[in-house]
N, C-alpha and C positions, 0 to 999 in steps of 0.2 A: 439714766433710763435705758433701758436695753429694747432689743427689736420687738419682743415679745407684748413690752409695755406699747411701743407705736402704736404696735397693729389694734390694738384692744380699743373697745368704743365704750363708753362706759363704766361705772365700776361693779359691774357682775352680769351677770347673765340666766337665764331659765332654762329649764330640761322639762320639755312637754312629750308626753307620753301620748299620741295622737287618737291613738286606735283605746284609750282604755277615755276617755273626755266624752263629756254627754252633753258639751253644748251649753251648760246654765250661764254663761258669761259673767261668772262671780269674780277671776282673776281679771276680765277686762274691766269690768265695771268698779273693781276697788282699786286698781293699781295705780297709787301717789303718781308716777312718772308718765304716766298713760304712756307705754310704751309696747305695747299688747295690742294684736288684732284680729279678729278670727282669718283666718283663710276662706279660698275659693271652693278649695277641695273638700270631698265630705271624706270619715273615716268608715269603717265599715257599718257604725249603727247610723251610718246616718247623719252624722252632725256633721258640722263646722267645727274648728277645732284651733284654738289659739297657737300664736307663733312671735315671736320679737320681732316686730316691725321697726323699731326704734332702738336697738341696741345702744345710740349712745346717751341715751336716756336711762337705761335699769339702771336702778343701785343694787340690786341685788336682794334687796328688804327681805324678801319670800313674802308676801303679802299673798299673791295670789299663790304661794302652796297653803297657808292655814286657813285661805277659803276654800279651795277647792272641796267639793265631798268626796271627791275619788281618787283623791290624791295622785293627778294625771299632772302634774305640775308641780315644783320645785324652783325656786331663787335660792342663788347662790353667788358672794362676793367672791370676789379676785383675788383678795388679800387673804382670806379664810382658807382657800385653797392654798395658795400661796405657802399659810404653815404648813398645812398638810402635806406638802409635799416631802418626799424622803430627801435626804442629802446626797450629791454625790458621792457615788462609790470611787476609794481613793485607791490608785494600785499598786501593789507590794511590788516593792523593789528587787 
C-alpha cells in the first residue's frame, strides 16, 4: 500500500458543482452510504448545496450523479481513476 492509499478514506469520492445545485436533496436522500450533507452556506440561487461529510463511507457508486437533474454532482471510484491514469513517462538515456 503506498502513501497515497493511507491518506484516502473511502473507496471513491464526489465532484459537487455548488453554484449550478438547486437544492432538491435527491443525491442526499438516495445515497446507499448516507455520506452526503447539505452545507451551511447557500450558492448563489439561493440553496444549500451538498458536500461529503463522510468520505470514509462513499463507495463511489455515483448514485447521486444519476439523480441529480442538473447534473451538479458526480461519484467516482478510486480504482477507476486509478486505470485512467497515464503511465509514467520513462527517460531516454
Amino acid at each position: 500500500m503506498n502513501n497515497g492509499d493511507m491518506a484516502r478514506k473511502g473507496r471513491g469520492a464526489v465532484s459537487v458543482q455548488g453554484q449550478i445545485c438547486k437544492g432538491c436533496s435527491y443525491c442526499v436522500d438516495f445515497c446507499p452510504s448516507h455520506c452526503l450533507e447539505f452545507t451551511q452556506e447557500f450558492n448563489a440561487k439561493g440553496y444549500h448545496f451538498p458536500v461529503l461529510a463522510r468520505p470514509e463511507d462513499c463507495s463511489g457508486c455515483d448514485l447521486c450523479g444519476l439523480y441529480c437533474p442538473d447534473f451538479a454532482i458526480h461519484g467516482f471510484k478510486f480504482k477507476d481513476l486509478e486505470k485512467r491514469a497515464p503511465a509514467p513517462a520513462v527517460a531516454a538515456a
